[in-house]
VOTIMI-878887 format. One record per residue (C-alpha): residue number from 0; x, y, z. Coordinates in nm, 4 decimals, always signed. Layout:
! VOTIMI-878887
num->NUM&u->X&v->Y&w->Z
...
***
This chain:
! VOTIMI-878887
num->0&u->+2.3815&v->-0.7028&w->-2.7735
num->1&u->+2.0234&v->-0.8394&w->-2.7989
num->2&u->+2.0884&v->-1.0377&w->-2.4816
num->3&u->+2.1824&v->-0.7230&w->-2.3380
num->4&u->+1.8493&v->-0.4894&w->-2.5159
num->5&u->+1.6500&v->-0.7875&w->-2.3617
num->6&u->+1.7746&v->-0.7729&w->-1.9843
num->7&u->+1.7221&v->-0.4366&w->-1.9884
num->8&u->+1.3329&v->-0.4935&w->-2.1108
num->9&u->+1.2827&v->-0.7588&w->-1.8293
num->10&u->+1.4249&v->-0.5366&w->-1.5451
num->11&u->+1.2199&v->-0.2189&w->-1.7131
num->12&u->+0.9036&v->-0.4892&w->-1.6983
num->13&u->+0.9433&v->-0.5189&w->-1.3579
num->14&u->+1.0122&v->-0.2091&w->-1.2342
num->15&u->+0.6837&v->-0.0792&w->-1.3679
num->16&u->+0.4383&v->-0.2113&w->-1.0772
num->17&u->+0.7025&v->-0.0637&w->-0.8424
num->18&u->+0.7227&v->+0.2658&w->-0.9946
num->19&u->+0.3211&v->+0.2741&w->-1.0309
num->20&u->+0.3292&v->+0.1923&w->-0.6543
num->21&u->+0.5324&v->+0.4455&w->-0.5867
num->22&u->+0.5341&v->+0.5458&w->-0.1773
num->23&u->+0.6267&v->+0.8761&w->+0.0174
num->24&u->+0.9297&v->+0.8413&w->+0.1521
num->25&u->+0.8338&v->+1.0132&w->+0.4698
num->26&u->+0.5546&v->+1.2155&w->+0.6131
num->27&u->+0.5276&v->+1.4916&w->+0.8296
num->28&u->+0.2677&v->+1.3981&w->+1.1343
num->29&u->+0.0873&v->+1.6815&w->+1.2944
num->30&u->-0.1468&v->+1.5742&w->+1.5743
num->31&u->-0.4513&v->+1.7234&w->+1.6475
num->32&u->-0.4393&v->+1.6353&w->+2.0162
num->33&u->-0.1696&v->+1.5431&w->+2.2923
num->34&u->-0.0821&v->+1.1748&w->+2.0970
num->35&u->-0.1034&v->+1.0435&w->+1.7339
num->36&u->-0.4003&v->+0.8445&w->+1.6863
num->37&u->-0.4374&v->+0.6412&w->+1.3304
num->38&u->-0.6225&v->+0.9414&w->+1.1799
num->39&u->-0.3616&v->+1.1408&w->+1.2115
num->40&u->-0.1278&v->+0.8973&w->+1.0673
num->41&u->-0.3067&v->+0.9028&w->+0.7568
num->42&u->-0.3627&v->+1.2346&w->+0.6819
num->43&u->+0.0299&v->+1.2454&w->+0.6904
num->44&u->-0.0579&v->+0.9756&w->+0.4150
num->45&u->-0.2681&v->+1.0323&w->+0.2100
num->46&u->-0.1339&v->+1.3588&w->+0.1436
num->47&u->+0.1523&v->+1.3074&w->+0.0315
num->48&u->+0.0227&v->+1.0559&w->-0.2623
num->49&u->-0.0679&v->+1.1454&w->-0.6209
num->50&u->-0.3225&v->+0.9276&w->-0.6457
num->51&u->-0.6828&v->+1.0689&w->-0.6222
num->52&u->-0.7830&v->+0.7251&w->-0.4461
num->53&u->-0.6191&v->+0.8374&w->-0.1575
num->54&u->-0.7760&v->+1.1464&w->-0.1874
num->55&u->-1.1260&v->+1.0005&w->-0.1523
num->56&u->-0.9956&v->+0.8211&w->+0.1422
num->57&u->-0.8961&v->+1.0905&w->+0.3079
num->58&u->-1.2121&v->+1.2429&w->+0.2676
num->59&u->-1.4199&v->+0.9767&w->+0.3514
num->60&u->-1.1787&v->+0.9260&w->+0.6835
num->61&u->-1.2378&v->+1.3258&w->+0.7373
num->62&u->-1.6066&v->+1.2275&w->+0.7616
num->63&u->-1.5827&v->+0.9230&w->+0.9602
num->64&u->-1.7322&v->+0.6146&w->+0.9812
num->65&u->-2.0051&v->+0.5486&w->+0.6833
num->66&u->-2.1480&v->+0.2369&w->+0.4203
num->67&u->-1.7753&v->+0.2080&w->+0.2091
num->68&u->-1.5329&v->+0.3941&w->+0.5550
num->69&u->-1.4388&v->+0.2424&w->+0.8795
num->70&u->-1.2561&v->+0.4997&w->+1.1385
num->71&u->-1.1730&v->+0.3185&w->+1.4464
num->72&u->-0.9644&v->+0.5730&w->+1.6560
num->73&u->-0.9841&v->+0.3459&w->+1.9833
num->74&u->-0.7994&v->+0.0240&w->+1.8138
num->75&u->-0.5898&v->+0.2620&w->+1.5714
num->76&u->-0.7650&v->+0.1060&w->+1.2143
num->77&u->-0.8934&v->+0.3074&w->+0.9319
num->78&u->-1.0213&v->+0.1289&w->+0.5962
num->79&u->-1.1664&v->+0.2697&w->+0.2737
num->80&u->-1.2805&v->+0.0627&w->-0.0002
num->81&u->-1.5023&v->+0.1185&w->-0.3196
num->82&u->-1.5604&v->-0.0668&w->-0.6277
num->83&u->-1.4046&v->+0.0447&w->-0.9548
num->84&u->-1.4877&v->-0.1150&w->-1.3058
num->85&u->-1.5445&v->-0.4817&w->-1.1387
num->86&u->-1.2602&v->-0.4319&w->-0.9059
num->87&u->-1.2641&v->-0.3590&w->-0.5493
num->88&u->-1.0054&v->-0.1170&w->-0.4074
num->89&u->-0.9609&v->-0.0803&w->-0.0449
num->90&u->-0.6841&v->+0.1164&w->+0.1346
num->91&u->-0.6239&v->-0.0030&w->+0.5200
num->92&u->-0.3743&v->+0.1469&w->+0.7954
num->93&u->-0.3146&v->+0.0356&w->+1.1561
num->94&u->-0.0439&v->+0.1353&w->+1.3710
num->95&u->+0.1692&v->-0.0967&w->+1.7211
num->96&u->+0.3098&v->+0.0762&w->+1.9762
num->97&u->+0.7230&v->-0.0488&w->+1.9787
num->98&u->+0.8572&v->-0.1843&w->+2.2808
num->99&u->+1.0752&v->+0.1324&w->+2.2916
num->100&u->+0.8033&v->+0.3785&w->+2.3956
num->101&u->+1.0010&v->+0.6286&w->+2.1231
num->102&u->+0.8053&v->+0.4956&w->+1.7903
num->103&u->+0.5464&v->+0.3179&w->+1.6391
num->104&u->+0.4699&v->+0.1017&w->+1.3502
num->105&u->+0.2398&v->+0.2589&w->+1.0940
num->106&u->+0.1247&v->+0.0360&w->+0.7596
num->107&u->-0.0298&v->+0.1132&w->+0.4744
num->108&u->-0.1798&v->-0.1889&w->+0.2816
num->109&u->-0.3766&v->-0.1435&w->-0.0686
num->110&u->-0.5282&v->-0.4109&w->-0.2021
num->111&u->-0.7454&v->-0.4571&w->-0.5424
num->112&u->-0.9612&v->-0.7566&w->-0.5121
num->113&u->-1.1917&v->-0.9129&w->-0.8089
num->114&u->-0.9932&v->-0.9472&w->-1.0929
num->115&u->-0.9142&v->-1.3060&w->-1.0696
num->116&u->-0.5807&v->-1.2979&w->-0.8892
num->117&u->-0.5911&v->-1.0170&w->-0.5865
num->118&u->-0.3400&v->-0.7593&w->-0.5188
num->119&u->-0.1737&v->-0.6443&w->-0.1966
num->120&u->+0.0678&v->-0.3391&w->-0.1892
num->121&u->+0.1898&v->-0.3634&w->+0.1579
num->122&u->+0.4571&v->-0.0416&w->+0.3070
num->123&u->+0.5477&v->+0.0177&w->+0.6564
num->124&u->+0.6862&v->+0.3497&w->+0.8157
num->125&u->+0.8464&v->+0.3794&w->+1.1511
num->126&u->+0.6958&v->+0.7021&w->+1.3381
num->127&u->+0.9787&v->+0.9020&w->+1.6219
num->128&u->+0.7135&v->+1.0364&w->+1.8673
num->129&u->+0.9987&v->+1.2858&w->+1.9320
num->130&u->+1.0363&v->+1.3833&w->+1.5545
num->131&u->+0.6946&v->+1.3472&w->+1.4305
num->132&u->+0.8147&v->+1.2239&w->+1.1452
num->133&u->+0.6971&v->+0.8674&w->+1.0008
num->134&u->+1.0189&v->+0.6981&w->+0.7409
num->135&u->+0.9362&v->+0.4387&w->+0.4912
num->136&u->+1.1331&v->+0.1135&w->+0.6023
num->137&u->+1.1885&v->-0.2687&w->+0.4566
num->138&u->+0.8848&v->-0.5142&w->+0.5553
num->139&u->+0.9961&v->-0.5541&w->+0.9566
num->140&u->+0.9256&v->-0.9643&w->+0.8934
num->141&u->+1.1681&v->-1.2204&w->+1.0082
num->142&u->+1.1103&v->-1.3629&w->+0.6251
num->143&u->+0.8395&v->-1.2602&w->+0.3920
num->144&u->+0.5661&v->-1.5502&w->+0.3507
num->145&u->+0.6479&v->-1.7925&w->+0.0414
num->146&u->+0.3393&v->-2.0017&w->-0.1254
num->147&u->+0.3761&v->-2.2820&w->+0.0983
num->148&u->+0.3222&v->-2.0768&w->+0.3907
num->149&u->-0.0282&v->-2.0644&w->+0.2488
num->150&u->-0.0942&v->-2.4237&w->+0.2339
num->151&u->-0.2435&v->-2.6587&w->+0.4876
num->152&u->+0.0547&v->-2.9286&w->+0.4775
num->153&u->-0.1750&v->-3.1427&w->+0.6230
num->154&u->-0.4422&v->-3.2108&w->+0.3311
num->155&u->-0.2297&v->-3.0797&w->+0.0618
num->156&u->-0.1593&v->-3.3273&w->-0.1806
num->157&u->+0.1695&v->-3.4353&w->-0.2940
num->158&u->+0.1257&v->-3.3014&w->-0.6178
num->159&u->-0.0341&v->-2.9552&w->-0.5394
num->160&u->+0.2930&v->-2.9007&w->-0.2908
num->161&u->+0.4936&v->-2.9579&w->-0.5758
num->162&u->+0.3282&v->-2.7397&w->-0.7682
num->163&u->+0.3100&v->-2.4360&w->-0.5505
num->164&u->+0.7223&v->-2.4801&w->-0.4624
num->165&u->+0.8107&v->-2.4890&w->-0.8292
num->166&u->+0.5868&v->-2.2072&w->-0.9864
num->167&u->+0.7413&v->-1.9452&w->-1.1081
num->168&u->+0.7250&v->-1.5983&w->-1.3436
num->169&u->+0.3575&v->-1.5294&w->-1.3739
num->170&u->+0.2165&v->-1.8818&w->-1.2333
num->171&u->+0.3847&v->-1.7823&w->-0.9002
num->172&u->+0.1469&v->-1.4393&w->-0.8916
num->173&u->-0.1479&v->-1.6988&w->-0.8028
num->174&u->+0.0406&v->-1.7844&w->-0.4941
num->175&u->+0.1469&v->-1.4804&w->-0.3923
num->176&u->+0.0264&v->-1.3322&w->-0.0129
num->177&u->-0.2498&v->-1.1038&w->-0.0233
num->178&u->-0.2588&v->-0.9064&w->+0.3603
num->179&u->-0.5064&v->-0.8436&w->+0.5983
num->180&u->-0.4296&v->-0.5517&w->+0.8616
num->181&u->-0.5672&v->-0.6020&w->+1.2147
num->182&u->-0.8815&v->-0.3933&w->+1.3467
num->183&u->-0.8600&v->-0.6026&w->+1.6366
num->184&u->-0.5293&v->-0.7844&w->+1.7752
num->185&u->-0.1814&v->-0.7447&w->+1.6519
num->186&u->-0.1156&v->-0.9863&w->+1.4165
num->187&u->-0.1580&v->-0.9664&w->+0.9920
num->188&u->-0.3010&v->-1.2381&w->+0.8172
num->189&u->-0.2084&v->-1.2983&w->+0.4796
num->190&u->-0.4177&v->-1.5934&w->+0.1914
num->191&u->-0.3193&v->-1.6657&w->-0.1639
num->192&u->-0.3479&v->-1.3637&w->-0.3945
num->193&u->-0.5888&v->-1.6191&w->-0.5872
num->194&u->-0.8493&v->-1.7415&w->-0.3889
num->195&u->-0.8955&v->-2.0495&w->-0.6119
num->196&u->-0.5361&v->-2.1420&w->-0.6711
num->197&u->-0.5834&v->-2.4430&w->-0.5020
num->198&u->-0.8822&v->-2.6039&w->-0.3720
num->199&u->-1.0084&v->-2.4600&w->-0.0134
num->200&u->-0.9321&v->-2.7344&w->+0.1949
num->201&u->-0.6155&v->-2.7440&w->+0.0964
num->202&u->-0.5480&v->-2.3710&w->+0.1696
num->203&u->-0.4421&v->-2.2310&w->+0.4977
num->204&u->-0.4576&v->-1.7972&w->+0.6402
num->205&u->-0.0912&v->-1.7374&w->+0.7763
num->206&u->-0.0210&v->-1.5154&w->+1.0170
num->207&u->+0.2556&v->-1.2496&w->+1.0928
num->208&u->+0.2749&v->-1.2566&w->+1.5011
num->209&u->+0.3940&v->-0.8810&w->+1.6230
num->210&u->+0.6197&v->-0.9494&w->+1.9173
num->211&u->+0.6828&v->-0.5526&w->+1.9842
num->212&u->+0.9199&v->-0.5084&w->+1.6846
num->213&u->+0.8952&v->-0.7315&w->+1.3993
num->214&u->+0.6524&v->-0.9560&w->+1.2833
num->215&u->+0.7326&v->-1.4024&w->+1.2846
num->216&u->+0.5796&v->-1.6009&w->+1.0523
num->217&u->+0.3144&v->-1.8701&w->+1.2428
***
């Protein structure tokens, strides 16, 4: 019975991130013009959330372009970020066009940065052009970047590789991928959620490659 009280305190443990993370399932989309453009995308959003940070963003994304916004309609990027008790919280979406002309890729990546070891909340939806509708989906990656990914194999040392491949429980969070969403390009770039997990020249930026319907791990 305890061993049983205590699983159930574990999986409650975990599921409380997830829970506080909490996405829409789907969005409506309602374009102002002929096409979606990345503003439109998140208003769908930012709407739908609870959260009054995504409120702010979608204010400041309203407005446009200022010192803590970035709207950038022509390469599909929008990015808020402002700084919160020490922390720095920053909200990013981008959208690719699919190879089947029908949809696109929209993601939402929030990140908290500044309170030793980073945080990156990354969601994808896939958008039907003919629907309107954007659908929260899995993480479209052939795998999803492990620690090692995130070390440069070449100046590693023997016994920092062996320490990144065995961590586990909370000495793994230092390893964990922290994303970057593209302004420019396709491709997401992702570093250890600790910047000083391991020393610098020992650390690598991976990226996820889009090749018109998933990302690949390079």
């Amino acid at each position: 019975m305890k061993h049983f009280l205590k699983s159930l305190l574990v999986i409650a443990i975990c599921a409380m991130p997830v829970i506080a993370m909490a996405q829409p399932e789907s969005c409506s989309v309602k374009p102002i013009g002929a096409k979606a453009t990345i503003k439109d995308f998140a208003r769908a959003y930012c709407s739908q959330c609870e959260d009054d940070f995504e409120s702010q963003a979608l204010a400041a994304f309203n407005k446009g372009t200022s010192k803590n916004c970035v709207v950038d309609t022509k390469n599909g990027y929008v990015k808020y970020s402002v700084k919160q008790d020490g922390i720095i919280e920053t909200l990013e979406m981008c959208f690719w066009n699919c190879d089947n002309k029908n949809e696109k890729l929209v993601a939402v990546n929030r990140v908290s940065e500044g309170g030793g070891i980073d945080e990156s909340f990354l969601n994808f939806y896939r958008y039907n052009v003919k629907t309107k509708e954007m659908k929260l989906i899995d993480l479209p990656f052939d795998r999803e970047p492990q620690p090692v990914d995130m070390l440069n194999k070449a100046k590693a040392s023997k016994k920092i590789k062996n320490i990144v491949r065995t961590a586990e429980n909370e000495d793994a969070n230092k390893y964990m991928p922290c994303y970057k969403l593209p302004q420019v390009g396709k491709d997401i770039t992702f570093r250890m959620a600790d910047p000083n997990a391991v020393p610098k020249i020992m650390q690598r930026t991976g990226t996820m490659k889009w090749n018109g319907a998933t990302f690949n791990i390079k």
